[in-house]
RODO-2510 file (C-alpha; in nm, 4 decimals, decimal comma):
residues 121
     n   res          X          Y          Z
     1     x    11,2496     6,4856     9,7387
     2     x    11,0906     6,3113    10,0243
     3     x    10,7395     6,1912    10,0568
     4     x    10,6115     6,4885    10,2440
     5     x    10,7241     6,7188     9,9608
     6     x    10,5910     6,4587     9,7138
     7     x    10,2491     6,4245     9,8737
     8     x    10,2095     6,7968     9,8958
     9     x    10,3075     6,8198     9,5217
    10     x    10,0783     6,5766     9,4363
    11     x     9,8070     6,7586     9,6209
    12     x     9,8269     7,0105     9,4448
    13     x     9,7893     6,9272     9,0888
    14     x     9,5065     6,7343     9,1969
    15     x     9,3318     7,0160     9,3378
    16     x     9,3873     7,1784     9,0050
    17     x     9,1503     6,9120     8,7949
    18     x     8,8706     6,8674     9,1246
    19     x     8,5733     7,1099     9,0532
    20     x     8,4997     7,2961     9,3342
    21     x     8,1883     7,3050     9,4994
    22     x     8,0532     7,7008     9,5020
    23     x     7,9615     7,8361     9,8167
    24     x     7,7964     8,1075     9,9726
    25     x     8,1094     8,2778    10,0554
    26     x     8,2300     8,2600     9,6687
    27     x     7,8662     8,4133     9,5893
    28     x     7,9841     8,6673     9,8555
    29     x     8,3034     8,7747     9,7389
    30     x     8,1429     8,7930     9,3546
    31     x     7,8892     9,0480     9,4842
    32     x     8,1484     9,2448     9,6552
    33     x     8,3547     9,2259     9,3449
    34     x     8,0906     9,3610     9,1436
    35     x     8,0660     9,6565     9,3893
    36     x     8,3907     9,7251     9,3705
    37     x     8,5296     9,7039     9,0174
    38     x     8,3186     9,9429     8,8046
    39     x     8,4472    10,2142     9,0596
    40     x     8,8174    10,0615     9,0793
    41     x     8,8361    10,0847     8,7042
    42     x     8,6933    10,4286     8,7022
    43     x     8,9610    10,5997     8,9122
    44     x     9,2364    10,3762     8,7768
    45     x     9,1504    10,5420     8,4043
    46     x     9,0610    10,8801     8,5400
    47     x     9,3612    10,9017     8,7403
    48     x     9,5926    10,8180     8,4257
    49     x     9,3812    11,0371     8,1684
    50     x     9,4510    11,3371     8,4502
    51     x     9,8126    11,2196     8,4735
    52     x     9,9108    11,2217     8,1244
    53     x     9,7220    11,6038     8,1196
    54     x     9,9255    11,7225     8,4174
    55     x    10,2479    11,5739     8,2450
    56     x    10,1906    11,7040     7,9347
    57     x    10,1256    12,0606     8,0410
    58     x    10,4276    12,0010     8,2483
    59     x    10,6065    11,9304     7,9619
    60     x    10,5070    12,2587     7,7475
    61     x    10,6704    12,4562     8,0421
    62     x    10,9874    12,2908     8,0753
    63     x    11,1044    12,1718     7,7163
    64     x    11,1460    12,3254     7,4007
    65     x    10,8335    12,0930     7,2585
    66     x    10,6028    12,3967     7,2893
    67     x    10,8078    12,5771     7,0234
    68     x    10,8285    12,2344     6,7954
    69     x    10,4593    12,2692     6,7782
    70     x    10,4595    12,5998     6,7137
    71     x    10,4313    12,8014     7,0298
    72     x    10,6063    13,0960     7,0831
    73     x    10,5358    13,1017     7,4467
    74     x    10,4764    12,8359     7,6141
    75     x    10,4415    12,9368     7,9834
    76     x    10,0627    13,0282     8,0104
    77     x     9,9186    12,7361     7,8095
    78     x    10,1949    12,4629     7,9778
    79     x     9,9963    12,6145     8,3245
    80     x     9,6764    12,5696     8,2330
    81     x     9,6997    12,2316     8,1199
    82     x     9,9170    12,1380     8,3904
    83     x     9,6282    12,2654     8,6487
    84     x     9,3868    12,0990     8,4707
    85     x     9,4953    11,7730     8,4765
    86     x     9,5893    11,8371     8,8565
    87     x     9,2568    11,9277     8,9180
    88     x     9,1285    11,5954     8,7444
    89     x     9,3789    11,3865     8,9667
    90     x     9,2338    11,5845     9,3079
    91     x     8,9070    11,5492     9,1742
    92     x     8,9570    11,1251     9,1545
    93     x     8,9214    11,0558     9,4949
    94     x     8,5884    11,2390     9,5341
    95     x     8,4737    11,0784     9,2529
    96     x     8,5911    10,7625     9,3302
    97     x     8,4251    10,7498     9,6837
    98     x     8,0839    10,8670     9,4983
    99     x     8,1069    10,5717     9,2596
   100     x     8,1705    10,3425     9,5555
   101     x     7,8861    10,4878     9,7619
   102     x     7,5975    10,4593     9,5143
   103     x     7,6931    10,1119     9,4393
   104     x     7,7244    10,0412     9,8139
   105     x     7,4010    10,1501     9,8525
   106     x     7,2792     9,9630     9,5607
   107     x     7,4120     9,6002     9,6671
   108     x     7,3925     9,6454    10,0116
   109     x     7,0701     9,4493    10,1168
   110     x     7,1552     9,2144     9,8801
   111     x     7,5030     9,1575    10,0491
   112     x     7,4231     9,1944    10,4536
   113     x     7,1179     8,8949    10,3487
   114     x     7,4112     8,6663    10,1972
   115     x     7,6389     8,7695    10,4575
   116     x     7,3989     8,6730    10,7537
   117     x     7,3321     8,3474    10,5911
   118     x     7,6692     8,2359    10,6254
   119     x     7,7105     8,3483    10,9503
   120     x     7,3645     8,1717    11,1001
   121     x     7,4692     7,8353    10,9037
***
């Protein structure tokens, strides 16, 4: 290993035990984080709950699990569930953006007076 290697190595364990001095842009980044996340994890569960509805009315249409449960026809209810669970996963987005908005609109004074005190110094 030579010493440029080394010293970068070296470097960068130490940086692991200095305590870093917190910034404005840190602040900045935690605010936009907390924008961000409740909505994130919103469509990130919705999206899976609607999945696993659209999958399993997909699977009551095209295996025999329908009749294992007792169904003697399986079509009709395997459809509705399916379109149910697609209209959850359209429905997400929407959602999603409406989440994003109101929090947006929550934070953002609060972010554009943290922002502009970085950028003036």
């Amino acid at each position: 290993m030579n010493r440029n290697d080394q010293d970068f190595l070296v470097q960068k364990i130490r940086t692991q035990y200095i305590e870093k001095e917190h910034t404005g842009l840190d602040a900045l980044k935690a605010l936009d984080g907390k924008v961000k996340r409740p909505a994130n994890v919103f469509a990130y569960i919705f999206g899976s709950i609607s999945a696993i509805v659209m999958g399993s009315g997909m699977s009551l249409v095209m295996t025999d699990i329908g009749t294992t449960l007792g169904l003697s026809n399986t079509m009709i209810p395997g459809i509705l569930i399916g379109s149910i669970g697609m209209a959850l996963a359209i429905l997400n987005y929407p959602i999603y953006k409406g989440i994003l908005g109101a929090r947006r609109k929550k934070y953002a004074d609060k972010i554009i007076a943290l922002s502009d005190k970085i950028t003036r110094g």
